[in-house]
C-alpha positions in Angstrom: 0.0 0.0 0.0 3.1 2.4 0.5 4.4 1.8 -2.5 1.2 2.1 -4.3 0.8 5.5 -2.6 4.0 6.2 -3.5 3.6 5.7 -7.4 0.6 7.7 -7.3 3.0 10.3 -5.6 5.4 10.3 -8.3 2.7 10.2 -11.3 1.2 13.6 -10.2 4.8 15.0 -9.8 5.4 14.0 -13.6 2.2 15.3 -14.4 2.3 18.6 -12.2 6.5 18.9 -13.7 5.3 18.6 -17.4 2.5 21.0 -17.0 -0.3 18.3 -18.0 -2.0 18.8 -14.2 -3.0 22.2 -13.3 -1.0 23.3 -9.9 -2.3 24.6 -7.1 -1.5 28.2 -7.4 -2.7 29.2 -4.0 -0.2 30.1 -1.9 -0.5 31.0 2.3 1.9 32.2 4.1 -0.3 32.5 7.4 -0.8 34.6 10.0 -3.4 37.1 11.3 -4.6 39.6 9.1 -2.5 42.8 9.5 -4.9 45.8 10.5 -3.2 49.4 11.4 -3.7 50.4 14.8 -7.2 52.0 15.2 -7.6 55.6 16.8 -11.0 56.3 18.5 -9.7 59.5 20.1 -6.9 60.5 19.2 -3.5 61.8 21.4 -0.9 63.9 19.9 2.9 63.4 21.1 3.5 65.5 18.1 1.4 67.3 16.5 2.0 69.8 13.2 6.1 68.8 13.9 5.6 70.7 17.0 5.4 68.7 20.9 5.2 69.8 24.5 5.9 65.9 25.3 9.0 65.0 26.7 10.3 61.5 27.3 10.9 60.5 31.2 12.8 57.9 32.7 13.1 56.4 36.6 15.7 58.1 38.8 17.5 54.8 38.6 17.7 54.3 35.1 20.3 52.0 33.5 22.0 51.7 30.6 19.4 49.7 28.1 16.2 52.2 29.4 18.4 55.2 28.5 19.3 53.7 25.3 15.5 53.1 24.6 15.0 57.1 25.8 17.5 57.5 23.1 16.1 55.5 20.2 12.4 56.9 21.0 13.9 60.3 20.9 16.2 59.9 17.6 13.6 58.1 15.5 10.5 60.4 16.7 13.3 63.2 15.5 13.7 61.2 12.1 10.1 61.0 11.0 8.6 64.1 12.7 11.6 66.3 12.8 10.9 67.4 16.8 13.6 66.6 19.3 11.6 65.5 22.2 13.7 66.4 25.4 14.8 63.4 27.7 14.3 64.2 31.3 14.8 62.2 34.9 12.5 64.6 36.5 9.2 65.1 35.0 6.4 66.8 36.7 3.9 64.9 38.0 0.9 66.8 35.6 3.3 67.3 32.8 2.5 65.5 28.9 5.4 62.4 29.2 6.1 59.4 27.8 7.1 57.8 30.6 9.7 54.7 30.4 9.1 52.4 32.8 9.9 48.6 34.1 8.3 46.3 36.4 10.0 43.4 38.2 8.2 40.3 36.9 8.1 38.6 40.2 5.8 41.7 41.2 1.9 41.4 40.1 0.4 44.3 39.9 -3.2 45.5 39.5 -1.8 48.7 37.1 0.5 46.6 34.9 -0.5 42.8 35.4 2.6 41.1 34.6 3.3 37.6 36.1 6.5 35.8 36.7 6.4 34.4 32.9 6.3 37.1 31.3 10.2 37.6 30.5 10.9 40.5 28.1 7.1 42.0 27.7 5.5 45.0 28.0 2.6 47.0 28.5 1.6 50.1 26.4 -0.9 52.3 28.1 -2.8 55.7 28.7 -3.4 57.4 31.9 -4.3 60.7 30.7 -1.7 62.9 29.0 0.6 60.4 29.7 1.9 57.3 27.7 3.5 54.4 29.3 5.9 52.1 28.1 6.5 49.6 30.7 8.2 46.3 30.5 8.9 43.4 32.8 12.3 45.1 32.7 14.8 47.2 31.0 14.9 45.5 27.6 11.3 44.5 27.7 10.5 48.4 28.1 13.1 48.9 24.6 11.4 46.8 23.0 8.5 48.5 23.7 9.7 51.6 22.5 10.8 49.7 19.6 7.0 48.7 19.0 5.6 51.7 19.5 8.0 53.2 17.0 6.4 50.2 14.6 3.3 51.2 15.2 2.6 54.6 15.7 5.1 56.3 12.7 5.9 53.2 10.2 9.4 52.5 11.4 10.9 49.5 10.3 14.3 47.9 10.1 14.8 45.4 7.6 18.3 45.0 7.6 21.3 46.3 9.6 21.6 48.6 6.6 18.0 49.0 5.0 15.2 51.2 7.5 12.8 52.9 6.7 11.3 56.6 8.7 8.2 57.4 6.8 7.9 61.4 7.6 4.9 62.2 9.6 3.9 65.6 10.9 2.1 64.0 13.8 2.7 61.1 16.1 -1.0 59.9 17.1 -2.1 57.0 19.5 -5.2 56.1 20.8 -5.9 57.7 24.1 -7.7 54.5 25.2 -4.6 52.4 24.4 -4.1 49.6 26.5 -1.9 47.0 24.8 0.3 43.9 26.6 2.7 42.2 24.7 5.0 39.5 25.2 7.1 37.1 22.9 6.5 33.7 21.1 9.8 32.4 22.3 11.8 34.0 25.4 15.3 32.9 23.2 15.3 34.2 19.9 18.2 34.7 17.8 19.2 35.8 13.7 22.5 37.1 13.5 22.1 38.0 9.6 25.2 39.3 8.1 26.0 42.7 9.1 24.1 42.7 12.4 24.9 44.3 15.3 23.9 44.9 18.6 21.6 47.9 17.6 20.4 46.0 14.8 19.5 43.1 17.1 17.6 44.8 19.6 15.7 46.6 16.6 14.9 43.4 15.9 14.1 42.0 19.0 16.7 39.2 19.0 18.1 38.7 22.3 21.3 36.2 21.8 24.1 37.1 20.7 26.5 34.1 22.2 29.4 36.2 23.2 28.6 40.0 23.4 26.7 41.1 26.6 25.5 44.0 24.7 24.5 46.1 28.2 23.3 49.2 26.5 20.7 46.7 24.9 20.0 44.9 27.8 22.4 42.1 28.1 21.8 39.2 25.5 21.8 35.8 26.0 25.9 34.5 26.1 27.3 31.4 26.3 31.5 30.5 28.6 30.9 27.6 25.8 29.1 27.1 22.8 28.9 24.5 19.5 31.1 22.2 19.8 32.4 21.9 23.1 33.1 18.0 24.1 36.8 18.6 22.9 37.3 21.6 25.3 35.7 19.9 28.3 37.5 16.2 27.5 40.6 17.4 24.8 41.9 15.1 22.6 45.0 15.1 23.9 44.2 12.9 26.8 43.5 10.1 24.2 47.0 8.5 24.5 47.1 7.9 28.2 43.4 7.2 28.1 41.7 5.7 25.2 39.0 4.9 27.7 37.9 8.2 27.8 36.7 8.4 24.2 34.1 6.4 21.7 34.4 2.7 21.3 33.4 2.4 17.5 31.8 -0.9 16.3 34.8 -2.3 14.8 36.8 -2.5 18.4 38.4 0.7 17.9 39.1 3.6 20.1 38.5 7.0 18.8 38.2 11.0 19.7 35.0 11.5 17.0 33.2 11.2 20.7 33.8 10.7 24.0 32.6 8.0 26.1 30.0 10.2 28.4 29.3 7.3 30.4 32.9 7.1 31.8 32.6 8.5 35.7 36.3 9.7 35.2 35.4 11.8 32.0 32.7 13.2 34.1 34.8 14.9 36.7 37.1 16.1 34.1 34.5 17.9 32.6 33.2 19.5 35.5 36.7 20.5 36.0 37.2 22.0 32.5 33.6 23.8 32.9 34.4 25.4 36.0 37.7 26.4 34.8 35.8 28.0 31.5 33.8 29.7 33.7 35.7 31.1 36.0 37.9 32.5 32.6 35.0 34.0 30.9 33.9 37.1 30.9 31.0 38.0 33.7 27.6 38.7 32.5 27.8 35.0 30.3 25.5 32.3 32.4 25.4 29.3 29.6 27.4 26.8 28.7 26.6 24.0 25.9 27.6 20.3 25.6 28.5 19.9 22.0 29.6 16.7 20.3 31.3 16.6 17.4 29.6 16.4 13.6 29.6 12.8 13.1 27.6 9.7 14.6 30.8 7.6 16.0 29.1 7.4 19.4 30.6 5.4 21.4 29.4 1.3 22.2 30.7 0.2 25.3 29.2 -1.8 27.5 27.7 0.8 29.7 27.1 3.2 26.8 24.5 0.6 24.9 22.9 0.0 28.2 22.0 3.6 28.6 20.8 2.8 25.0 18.9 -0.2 26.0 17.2 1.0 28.8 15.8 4.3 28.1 15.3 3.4 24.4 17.6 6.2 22.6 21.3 6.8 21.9 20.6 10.1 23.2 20.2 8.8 26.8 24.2 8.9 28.1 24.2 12.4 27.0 21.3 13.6 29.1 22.7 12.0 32.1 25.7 13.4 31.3 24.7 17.0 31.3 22.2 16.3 34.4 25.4 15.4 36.4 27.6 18.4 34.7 24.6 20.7 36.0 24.2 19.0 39.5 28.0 19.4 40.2 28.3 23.3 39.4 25.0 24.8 40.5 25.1 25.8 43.9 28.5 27.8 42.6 26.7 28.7 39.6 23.0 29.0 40.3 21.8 31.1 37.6 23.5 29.2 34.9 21.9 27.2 32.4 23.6 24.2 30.8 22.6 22.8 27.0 22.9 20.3 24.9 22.5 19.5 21.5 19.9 16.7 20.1 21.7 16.2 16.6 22.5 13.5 14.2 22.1 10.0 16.7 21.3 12.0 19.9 18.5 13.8 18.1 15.4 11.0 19.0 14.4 11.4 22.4 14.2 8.6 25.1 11.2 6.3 25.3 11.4 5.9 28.5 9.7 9.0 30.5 11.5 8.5 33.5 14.7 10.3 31.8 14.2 13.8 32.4 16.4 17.3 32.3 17.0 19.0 34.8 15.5 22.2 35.7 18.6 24.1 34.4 19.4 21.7 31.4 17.4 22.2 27.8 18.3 20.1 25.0 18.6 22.3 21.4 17.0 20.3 19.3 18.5 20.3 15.6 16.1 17.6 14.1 14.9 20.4 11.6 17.6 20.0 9.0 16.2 16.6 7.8 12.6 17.7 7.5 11.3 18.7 4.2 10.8 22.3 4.5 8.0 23.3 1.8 5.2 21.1 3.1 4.2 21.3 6.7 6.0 19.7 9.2 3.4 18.0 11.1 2.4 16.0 7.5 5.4 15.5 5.8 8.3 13.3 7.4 11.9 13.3 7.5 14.6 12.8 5.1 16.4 9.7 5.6 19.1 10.1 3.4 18.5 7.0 1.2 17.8 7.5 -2.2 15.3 4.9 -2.1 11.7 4.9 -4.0 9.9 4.7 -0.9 12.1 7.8 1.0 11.3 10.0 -2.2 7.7 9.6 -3.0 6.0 7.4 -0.6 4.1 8.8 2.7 6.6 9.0 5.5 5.4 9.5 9.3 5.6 13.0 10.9 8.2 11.5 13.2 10.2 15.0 13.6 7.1 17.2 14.9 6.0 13.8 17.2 10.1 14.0 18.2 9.7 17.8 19.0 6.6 17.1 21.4 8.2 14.5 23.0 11.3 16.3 24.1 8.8 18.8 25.7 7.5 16.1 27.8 10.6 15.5 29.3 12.3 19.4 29.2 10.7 22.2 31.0 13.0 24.3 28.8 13.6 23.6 24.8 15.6 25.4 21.9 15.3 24.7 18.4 18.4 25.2 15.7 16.5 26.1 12.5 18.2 25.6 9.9 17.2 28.1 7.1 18.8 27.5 3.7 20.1 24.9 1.4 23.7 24.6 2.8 24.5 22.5 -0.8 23.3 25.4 -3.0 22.5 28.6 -1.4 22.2 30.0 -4.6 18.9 28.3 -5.6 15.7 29.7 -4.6 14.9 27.2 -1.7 11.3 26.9 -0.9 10.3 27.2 2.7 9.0 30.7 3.1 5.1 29.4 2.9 6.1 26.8 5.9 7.9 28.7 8.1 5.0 30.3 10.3 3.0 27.0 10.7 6.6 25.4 11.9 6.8 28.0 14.7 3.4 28.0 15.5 3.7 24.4 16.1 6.6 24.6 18.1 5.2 27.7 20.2 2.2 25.6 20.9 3.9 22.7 22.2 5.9 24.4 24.2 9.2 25.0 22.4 11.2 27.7 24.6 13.5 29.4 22.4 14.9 29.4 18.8 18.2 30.1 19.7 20.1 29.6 16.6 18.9 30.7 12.3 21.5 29.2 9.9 20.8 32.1 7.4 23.5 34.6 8.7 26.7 35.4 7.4 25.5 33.2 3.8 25.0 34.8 0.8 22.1 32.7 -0.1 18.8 33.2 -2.1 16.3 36.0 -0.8 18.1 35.4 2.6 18.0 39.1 2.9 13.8 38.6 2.9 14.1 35.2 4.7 15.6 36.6 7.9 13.4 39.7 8.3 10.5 37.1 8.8 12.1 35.2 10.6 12.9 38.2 13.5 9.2 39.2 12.9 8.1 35.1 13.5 10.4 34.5 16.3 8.9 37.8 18.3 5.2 36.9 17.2 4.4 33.6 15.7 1.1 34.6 14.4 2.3 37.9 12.6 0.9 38.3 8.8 3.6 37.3 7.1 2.0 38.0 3.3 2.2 41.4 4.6 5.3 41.4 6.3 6.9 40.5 2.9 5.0 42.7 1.0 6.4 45.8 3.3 10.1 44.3 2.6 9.8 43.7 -0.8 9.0 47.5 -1.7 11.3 48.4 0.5 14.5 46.5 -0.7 13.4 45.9 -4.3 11.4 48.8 -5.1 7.9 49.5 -5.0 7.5 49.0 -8.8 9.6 45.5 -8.7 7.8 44.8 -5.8 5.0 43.3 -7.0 6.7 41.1 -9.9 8.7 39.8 -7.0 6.0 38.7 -4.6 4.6 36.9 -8.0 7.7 35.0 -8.8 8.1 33.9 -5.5 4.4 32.8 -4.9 4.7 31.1 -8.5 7.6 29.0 -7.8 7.0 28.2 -3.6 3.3 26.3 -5.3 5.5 24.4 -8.1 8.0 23.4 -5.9 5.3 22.6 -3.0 3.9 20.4 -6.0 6.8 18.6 -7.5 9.6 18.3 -4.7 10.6 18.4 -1.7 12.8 20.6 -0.2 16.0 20.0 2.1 18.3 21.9 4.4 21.4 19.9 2.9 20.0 18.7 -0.9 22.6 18.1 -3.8 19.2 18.2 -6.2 20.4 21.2 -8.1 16.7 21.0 -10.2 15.1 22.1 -6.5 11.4 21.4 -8.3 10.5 21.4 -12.0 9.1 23.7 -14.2 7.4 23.0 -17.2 8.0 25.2 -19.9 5.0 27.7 -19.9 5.8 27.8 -16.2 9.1 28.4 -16.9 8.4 31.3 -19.6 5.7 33.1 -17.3 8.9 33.0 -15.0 11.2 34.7 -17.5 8.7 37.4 -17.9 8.1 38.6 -14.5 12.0 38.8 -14.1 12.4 40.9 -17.5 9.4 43.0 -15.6 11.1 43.4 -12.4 14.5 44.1 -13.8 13.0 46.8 -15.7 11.2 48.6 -13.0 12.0 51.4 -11.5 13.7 52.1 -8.1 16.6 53.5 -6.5 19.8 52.0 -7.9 20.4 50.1 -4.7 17.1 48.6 -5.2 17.7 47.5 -8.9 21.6 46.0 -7.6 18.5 43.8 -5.4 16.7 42.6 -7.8 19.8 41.8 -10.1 21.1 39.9 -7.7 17.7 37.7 -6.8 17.3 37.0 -10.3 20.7 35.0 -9.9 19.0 32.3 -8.6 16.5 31.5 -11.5 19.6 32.2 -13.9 21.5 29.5 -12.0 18.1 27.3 -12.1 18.1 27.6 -15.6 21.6 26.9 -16.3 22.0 23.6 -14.3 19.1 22.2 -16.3 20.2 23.6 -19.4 17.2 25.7 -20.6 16.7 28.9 -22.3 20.0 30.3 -23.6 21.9 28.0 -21.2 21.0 24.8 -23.5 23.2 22.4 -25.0 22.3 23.4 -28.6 23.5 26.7 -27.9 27.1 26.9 -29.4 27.7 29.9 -27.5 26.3 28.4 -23.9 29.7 28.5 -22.3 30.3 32.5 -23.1 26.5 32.1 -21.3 27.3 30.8 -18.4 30.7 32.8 -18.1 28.6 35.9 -18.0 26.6 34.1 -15.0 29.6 33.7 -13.2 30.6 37.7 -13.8 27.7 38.4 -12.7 27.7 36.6 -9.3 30.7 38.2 -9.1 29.7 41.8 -9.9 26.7 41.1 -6.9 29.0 39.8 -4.6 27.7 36.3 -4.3 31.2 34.5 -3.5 29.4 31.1 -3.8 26.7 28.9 -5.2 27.4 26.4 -1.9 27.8 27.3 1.5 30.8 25.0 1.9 33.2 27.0 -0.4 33.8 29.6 -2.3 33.5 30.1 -6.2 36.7 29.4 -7.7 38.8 31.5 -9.8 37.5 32.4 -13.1 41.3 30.7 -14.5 39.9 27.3 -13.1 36.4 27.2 -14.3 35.5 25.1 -16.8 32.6 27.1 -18.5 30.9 24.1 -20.1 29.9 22.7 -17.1 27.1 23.4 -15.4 27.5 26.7 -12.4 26.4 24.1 -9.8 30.2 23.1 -10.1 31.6 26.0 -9.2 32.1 24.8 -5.8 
């Protein structure tokens, strides 16, 4: 019956990729509805460029609420062109926008946070008076940051691309009485460029190893990644091969270490506190990291870990329950991770294996689920190229995994993985899924999503792909259609705008239709496109590269269309096709022009080589 499933499967991909079955052309990329902020009665902060507000802070301020006094007052400046004055002493009657926090172990009537509510904030009206108030300092900046959203059209969509509409008035609701707290208390997006500034804009609040005060502090890790060869090095193989994975042919080896051993335990500890103790103050996490391979070890007390609590994942739970035990009363407020990756990434059967209040495993399941169909429906790549693995109905098994590591963790992370590592110059195809995978993991209880592998890559549209994913991470049910919309005019101009929104709609529904779609996928095709598909394609990009904008925002749109030209020429169609005589001067004008755009690469891996040692007759997926 699988099978039989699966050859149905594969017949409506060969119809759907030849164009003989109509595809579903409807594409959603969820969330609520945007709707502007209503105002019943209107109160002007500015009004006609001109204010009698000022902006007030506590006597006590630190250095993250006078940086949100700051912001508030440079951006108002920006769009409205009045300097509101920042003062420590406002009068009690005077017009203020007041910047305040409340401790969240403190309930209050007035503000009504609860313990929970880590980084949120109320905005309100008592009069001539607006409060911003957050659970604490960076919970009030990011409500300044909101209101900013809000009230005047502020947005940052890059660390170099934001937008200050200019408003002569600056207008909320006099009955406004808004609370607002995060999706995920862990959220980070480091996309290339950022910043600290750019980060808080963006309401991302790790950073790994910057404290980032004037911000607010950010989560920071004494150890992070890979991190089994700092707290068990190498070097202690030769006097202890004990210490390290027994591999399945008898062998002894430092691709892991042998977390049952009680020896390797108190070295650890050791080499944790030592860490520690070296790093600089404000960091309170530390991460248990084995290396990128599945060499786990198989010794006698490592398979009955195995055995008894039904996953290979077991040794290292225990392992970072006892690393936690040992250094908590020195460090109380630390919290200790660990990753669930490649054989630790199942969860144990048995429910009696459970983390520790101040462990959370980081779950990085997500880079084997297909990631342009939902996660809950489709299931996991197994990396066989079998018949069954490509077209037959597989089991949700990653969104069951997810829940069940919730049963057993109070506190979870996810590692999203956001591209195709193997071409990150291909359109890859998960910006429909992307809010129903969060919403999911929100509403199981998923904690954080403490790591986007989108930054630093010059991949396709990742420019687009990490603005929604700052905008998910804060607010999982956020309209994303229009979220994209907003960033598409801004960075590709408001003329190319549309054509864009088009082109990617058109290919997310083939793709959805004909393929799936992989974090690490060699499939240079990606999905298929039949020819009038392919030619309603070619049009929209002659429309959008003919629009006008700014010149920064036709450089954009150049440099998206890359990743249909590179499409095009790895399957050899259009002017890229074998009967072309001239298709190698074709693709060396590709290759210029992934130069001229500053794409360095077509594969995350490694860099384009030198023009000298390309072999133009080939297709551009080998320029790796």
């Amino acid at each position: 019956m699988k099978t039989l499933k699966g050859l149905l499967a594969l017949l409506q991909v060969i119809l759907c990729a030849v164009g003989l079955l109509p595809v579903d052309r409807t594409v959603n990329y969820g969330g609520t509805p945007y709707a502007p902020a209503r105002i019943e009665e209107p109160l002007y902060l500015v009004q006609g460029r001109a204010s009698a507000y000022e902006i007030a802070l506590p006597s006590q301020a630190d250095a993250c609420l006078v940086t949100a006094a700051r912001e508030l007052q440079t951006y108002v400046k920006l769009c409205c062109g009045v300097t509101l004055p920042i003062t420590q002493s406002a009068l009690p009657d005077a017009p203020a926008i007041l910047l305040e926090t409340e401790p969240t172990g403190v309930q209050t009537a007035r503000v009504g946070f609860s313990i929970h509510d880590e980084e949120s904030f109320r905005l309100f009206v008592e009069g001539n008076r607006l409060h911003v108030c957050g659970t604490g300092p960076r919970g009030t900046l990011y409500g300044v940051y909101t209101l900013l959203e809000q009230a005047l059209g502020v947005r940052w969509f890059t660390p170099t691309l934001e937008v200050t509409p200019d408003s002569a008035d600056f207008i909320v609701d006099a009955k406004l009485d808004q609370f607002v707290k995060p999706s995920f208390s862990v959220r980070r997006n480091d996309c290339s460029g950022t910043n600290d500034a750019y980060r808080a804009r963006s309401k991302m609040n790790v950073s790994f190893w910057r404290t980032a005060e004037d911000y607010g502090g950010a989560l920071t890790y004494v150890l992070w990644d890979v991190t089994l060869d700092r707290l068990v090095p190498d070097a202690l193989f030769d006097a202890h091969p004990d210490y390290f994975a027994l591999l399945e042919d008898g062998s002894r080896s430092t691709d892991h270490v042998c977390l049952s051993h009680p020896e390797v335990l108190e070295i650890a500890i050791e080499n944790a506190r030592a860490a520690i103790q070296a790093d600089t103050p404000g960091a309170n996490y530390l991460h248990v990291g084995q290396k990128d391979n599945e060499h786990y070890c198989r010794c006698a007390l490592c398979e009955a870990a195995y055995a008894r609590y039904g996953s290979v994942s077991a040794p290292t739970i225990l392992f970072t329950n006892a690393l936690a035990d040992a250094l908590a009363q020195e460090y109380p407020d630390f919290m200790f991770t660990f990753y669930a990756y490649n054989e630790t990434d199942r969860p144990p059967t048995d429910p009696t294996l459970r983390c520790r209040d101040n462990v959370a495993p980081v779950l990085c399941w997500l880079h084997k689920a297909c990631r342009c169909h939902a996660l809950t429906a489709c299931g996991a790549q197994d990396g066989q190229e079998t018949f069954d693995n490509l077209y037959a109905p597989r089991e949700a098994t990653i969104a069951q995994d997810f829940k069940a590591w919730t049963q057993i963790a109070d506190t979870t992370y996810i590692y999203d993985y956001t591209i195709n590592f193997l071409n990150t110059a291909q359109f890859f195809s998960n910006l429909e899924t992307m809010q129903s995978t969060m919403q999911y993991m929100r509403d199981i209880g998923i904690t954080g999503y403490i790591y986007n592998c989108g930054d630093g890559h010059e991949a396709a549209f990742n420019e687009l792909r990490n603005y929604l994913l700052c905008r998910l991470q804060w607010d999982a049910d956020c309209d994303v259609a229009h979220c994209m919309d907003e960033f598409l005019c801004a960075f590709y101009g408001e003329d190319a705008a549309p054509y864009i929104r088009e082109i990617l709609d058109l290919q997310t529904a083939q793709i959805r239709a004909t393929a799936h779609a992989f974090d690490f996928d060699w499939h240079y095709q990606s999905g298929f496109f039949p020819p009038l598909t392919a030619a309603k394609l070619d049009a929209l990009w002659k429309k959008a590269l003919a629009a006008d904008g700014t010149q920064a925002q036709r450089f954009n749109v150049e440099k998206a269309n890359l990743s249909w030209e590179y499409y095009k020429a790895n399957l050899f169609m259009g002017k890229y096709t074998v009967l072309n005589p001239l298709r190698a001067k074709e693709n060396e004008a590709l290759y210029d022009a992934f130069r001229a755009h500053g794409v360095d690469r077509v594969c995350s891996f490694g860099l384009i080589p030198e023009k000298s040692e390309v072999d133009f007759l080939q297709r551009p997926y080998n320029w790796r």
